[in-house]
N, C-alpha and C positions, 0 to 999 in steps of 0.2 A: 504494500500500500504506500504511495506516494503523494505528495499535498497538491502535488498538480491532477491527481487524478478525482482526490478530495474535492480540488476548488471546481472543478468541471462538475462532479456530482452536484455541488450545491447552485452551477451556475443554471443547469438544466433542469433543476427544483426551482427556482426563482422565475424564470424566466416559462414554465410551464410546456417546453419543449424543445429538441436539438434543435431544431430552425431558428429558434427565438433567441435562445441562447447563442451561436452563432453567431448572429447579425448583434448581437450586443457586443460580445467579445472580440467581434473580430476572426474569429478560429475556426476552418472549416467545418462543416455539421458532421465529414466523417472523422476527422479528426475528434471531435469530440464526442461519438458516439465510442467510436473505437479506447478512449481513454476511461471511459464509464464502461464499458465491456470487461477492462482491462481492470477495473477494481472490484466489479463484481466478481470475475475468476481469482481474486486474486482472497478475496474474503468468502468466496462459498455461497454466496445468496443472488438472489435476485433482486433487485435496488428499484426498480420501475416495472410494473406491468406495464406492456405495449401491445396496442393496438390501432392499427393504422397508424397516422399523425399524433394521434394521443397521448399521451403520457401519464399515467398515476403511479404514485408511491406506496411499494407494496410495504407492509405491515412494518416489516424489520426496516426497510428504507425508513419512514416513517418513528423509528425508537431511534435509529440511531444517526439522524439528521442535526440534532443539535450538539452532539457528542463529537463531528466531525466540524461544526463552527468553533466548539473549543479546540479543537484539534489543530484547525489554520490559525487561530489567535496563536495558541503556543510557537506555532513555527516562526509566525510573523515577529513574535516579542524575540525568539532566540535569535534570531536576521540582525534583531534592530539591536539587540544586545554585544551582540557579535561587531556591527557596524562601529556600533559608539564605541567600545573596546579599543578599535583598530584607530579610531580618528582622534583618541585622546580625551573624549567627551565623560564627566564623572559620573558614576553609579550612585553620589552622595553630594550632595554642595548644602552646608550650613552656613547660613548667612547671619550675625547681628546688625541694626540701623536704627538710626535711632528716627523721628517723625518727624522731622525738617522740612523733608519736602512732603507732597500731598498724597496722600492714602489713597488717592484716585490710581495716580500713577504709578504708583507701587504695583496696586492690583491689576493693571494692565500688564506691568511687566512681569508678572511672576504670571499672570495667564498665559504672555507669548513667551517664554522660557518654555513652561508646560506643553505646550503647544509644538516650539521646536526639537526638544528633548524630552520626550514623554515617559522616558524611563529612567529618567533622574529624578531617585527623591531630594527633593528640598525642604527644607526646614529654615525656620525665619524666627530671629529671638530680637525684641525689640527691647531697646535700654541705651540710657544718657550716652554720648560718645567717649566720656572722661572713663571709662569701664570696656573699652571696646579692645583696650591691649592687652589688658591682661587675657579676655575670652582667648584670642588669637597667640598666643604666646604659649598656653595650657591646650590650646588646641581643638579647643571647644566648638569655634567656628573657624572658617576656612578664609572668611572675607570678611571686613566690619566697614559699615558706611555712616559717616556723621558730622556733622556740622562742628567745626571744633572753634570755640572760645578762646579770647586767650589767655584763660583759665588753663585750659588742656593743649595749649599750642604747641608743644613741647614736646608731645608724645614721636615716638613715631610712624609718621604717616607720611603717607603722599597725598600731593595735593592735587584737586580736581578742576574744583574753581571757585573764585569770591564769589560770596551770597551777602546781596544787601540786606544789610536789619533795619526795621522800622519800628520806631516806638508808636503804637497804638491805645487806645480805650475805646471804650462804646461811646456812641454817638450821644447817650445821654449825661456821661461822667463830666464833670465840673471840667476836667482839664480840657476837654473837647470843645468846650466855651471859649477858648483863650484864643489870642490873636496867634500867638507865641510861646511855648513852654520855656522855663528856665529849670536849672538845678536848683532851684529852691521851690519851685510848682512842684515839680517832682517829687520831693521831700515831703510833703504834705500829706500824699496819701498814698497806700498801699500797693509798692510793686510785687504783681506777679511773676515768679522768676523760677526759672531751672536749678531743682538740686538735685546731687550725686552722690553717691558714695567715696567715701577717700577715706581710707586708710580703715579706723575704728566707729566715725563721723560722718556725717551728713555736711555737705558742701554747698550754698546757696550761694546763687550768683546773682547778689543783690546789685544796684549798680549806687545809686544814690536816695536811698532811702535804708533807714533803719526797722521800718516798719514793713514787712514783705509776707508774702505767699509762697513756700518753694513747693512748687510741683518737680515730677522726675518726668515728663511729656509736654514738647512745645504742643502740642494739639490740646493738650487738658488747658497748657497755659491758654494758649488762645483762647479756648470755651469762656476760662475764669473773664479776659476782657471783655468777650462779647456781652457776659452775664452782671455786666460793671461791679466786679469785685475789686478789681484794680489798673493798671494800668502796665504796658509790660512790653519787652524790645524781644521783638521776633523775627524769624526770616522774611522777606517777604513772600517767597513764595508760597507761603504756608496760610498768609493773611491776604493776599491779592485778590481771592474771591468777597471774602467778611470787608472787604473795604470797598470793594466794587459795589456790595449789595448793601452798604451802608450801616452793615454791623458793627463796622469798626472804624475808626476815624483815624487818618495818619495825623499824629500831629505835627504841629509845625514847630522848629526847634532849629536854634544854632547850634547845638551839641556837637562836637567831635565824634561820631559814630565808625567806626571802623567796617567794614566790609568783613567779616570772617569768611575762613577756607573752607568748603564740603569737602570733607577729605576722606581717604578709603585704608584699611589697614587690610595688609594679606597673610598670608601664611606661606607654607616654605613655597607655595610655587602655584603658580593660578592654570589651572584645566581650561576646559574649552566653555565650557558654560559661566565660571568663575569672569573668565573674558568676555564675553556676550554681555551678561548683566554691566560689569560696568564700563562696556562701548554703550549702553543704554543710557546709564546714569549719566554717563558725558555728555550724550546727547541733548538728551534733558537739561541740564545744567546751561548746556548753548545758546537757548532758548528761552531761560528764564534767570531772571537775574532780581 
């Protein structure tokens, strides 16, 4: 028994007869009568009662039709197993990143990953970027993607590209009143801000206020501004829709704001999918600023 003889059984069940089958496939009708003959002798049974043009599925045809669908998946996955093997492509790719850029995009890109390497599991661990060397070090993940502060600029990473920060609030927050923020508006009232883990402690990356909210998710952070709990310096790409639809207010400010790096950490050596993903992320990155 052989899977070309398989896919012919199944193409001449779908298609309701060698003629029909045929003109679908392409492959001549005695070619593919002759290959259905040839798995019938080859298993003992009869697969098709025939008559005239006709065609029905005798009994045993009929039990063991779906049995030979899992039969072509198996051979299909050890092909494709075999394939990716040969071209370098990972059997595993574990990823950390922290939520910089937008969960929209993300979930696109881990669909066309899926989509182009359908036999690589992936695994995706979300958490602050100041946390991202060590996962990769212990070997935990493979690849770590994150916005790095110059809190963690330090680490080592390579860099991808500057992401502008904007300081936000909701469109009802007192600061959003103002012609102009200062470091002393700021000080007033509650910044929303990123903490991490370091060392034994919690790390909050307040900027100019004493009075703060540390969340560990620029995305929760964002929520908190939308929901005016306070006020708080995000990516933009992260805040570009909540400003466009007027949840959130850029404000206006002479501050010295610095651009931070989207930066990526690896491990001993980047696969084929490892690279894909982030020829993606760069992509992305080119695009939004």
């Amino acid at each position: 028994m052989r899977a070309e003889q398989v896919q012919a059984f199944i193409d001449v069940t779908e298609h309701g007869s060698f003629a029909a089958a045929a003109r679908h496939t392409g492959i001549k009708r005695s070619t593919l009568s002759a290959t259905v003959n040839a798995l019938e002798d080859s298993l003992g049974v009869v697969l098709f009662e025939r008559s005239g043009n006709s065609l029905q599925l005798t009994a045993v045809g009929e039990s063991v039709l779906p049995d030979c669908y899992r039969l072509l998946t198996s051979a299909s996955r050890i092909k494709k197993h075999c394939q990716q093997h040969l071209q370098g492509v990972e059997s595993q790719l574990c990823i950390a990143r922290d939520d910089a850029l937008p969960e929209a995009f993300w979930r696109q890109v881990m669909h066309d990953l899926k989509q182009r390497y359908p036999l690589t599991a992936i695994s995706v661990y979300l958490l602050p970027p100041q946390e991202h060397p060590q996962f990769v070090l212990r070997q935990t993940v493979d690849i770590a993607f994150g916005l790095y502060t110059a809190e963690g600029a330090d680490v080592n990473a390579s860099n991808l590209a500057p992401v502008s920060m904007c300081l936000v609030a909701a469109t009802s927050h007192p600061l959003s009143r103002l012609p102009s923020v200062t470091r002393d508006d700021l000080a007033q009232y509650t910044q929303v801000c990123l903490t991490y883990e370091q060392g034994d402690k919690l790390v909050s990356e307040a900027l100019f206020s004493t009075n703060y909210l540390g969340l560990t998710m620029f995305e929760v952070i964002r929520d908190a501004a939308i929901n005016g709990t306070g006020w708080a310096l995000l990516p933009y790409p992260l805040v570009k829709e909540a400003i466009e639809s007027h949840q959130l207010c850029a404000l206006n400010h002479d501050l010295a704001l610095d651009s931070h790096y989207y930066r990526y950490v690896e491990g001993e050596s980047l696969g084929v999918v490892a690279t894909a993903l982030l020829t993606k992320v760069s992509r992305f990155l080119g695009t939004t600023r």
